[in-house]
Every structure is written in C-alpha cells, then in structure tokens.
C-alpha positions as CSV (number, residue, x, y, z in Angstrom):
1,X,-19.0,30.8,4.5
2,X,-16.0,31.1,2.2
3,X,-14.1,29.0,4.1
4,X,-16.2,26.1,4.3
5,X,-16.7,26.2,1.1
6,X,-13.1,26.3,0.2
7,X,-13.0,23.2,2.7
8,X,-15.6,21.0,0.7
9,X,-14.0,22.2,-2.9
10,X,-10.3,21.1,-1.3
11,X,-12.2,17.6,-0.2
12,X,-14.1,16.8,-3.5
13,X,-11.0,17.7,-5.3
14,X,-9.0,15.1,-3.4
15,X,-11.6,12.7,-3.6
16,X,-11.2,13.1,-7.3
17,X,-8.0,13.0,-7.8
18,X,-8.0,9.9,-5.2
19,X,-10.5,8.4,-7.5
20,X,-8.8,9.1,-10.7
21,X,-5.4,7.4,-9.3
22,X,-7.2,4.6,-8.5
23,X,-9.2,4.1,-12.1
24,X,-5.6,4.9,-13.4
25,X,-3.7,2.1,-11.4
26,X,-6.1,-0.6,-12.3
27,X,-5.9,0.4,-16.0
28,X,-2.0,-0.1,-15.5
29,X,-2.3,-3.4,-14.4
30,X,-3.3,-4.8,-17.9
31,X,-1.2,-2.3,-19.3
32,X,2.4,-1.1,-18.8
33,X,3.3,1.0,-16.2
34,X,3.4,1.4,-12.1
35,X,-0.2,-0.1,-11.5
36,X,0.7,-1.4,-7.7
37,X,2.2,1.9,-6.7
38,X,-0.6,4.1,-8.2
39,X,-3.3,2.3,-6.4
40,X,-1.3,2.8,-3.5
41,X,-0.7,6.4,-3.8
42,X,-4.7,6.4,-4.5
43,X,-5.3,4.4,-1.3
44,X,-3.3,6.8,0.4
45,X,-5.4,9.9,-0.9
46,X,-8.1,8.7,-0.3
47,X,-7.4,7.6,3.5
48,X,-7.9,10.5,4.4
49,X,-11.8,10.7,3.4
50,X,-12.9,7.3,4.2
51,X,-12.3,4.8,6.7
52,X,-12.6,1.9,4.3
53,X,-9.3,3.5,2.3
54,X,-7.6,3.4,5.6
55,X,-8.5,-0.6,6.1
56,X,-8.0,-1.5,3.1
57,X,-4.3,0.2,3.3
58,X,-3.4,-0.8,6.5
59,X,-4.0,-4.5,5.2
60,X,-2.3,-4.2,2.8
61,X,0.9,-2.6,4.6
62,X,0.5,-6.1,6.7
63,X,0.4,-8.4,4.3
64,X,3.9,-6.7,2.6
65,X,5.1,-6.4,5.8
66,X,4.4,-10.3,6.2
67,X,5.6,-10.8,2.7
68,X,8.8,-9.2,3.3
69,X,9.4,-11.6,6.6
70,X,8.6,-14.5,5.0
71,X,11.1,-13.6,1.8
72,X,13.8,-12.1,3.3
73,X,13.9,-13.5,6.9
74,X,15.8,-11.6,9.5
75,X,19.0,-13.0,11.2
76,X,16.9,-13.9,14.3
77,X,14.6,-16.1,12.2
78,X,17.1,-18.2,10.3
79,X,17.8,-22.3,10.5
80,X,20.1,-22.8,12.8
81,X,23.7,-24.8,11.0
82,X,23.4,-28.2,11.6
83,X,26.3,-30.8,12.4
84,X,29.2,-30.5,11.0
85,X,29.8,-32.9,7.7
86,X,33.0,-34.4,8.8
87,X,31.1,-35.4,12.0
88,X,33.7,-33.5,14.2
C-alpha cells in the first residue's frame, strides 16, 4: 500500500513540476530568459506521463532536425562548383 502510494505521490509531483516548467517557459517567452529550452525540458518531463508530451516532442525534435539540414547543409548536400570562370 505504501508503495503505490509513494508511486502516485512521485507521478503527481512530476506532473507538477512538468506543468510548472511549462507555465514558466511560456512566461519567458515575453520575458527574458531561456523560454525555448524550458518548455523543452517541460516537454521532456512530462513525456513520460502522457503520450501527447511525447508527440508533441518528437515533432518538434524533427522539425530542428529539419531546420538544422536545411541551415547548415551537410557536405553531401551541397551545389556542386560550376565551370570554371576562365572557361578552361
């Protein structure tokens, strides 16, 4: 019995906290400080109670990871020279 309840306090007080990090992060956004990386850190607290966390932070790891190719291409990915400019 102890146990599980030790278990459900552990959950609701990272659900909290998870919560709170996320309330925190938004506030940042209008105001200074790390508002992108503190609703990320929420996102990933919170990932581990909810599916819709995990989505929405798995989306969001694509979209940087598509961000990132599109900004910094790889050496695979770049134009390839073009003719020489004294024609030779």
């Amino acid at each position: 019995m102890l146990i599980k309840s030790l278990h459900q306090a552990k959950r609701f007080l990272r659900i909290v906290f998870g919560f709170t990090l996320l309330v925190a992060g938004i506030a940042m956004i209008a105001t200074p400080g790390p508002g992108w990386i503190t609703i990320l850190l929420a996102l990933g607290v919170l990932a581990a109670e909810f599916v819709w966390a995990r989505r929405l932070l798995d989306r969001i790891k694509r979209e940087g990871e598509r961000l990132r190719s599109t900004v910094f291409p790889t050496a695979n990915t770049t134009a390839t020279p073009g003719p020489d400019v004294n024609g030779a």
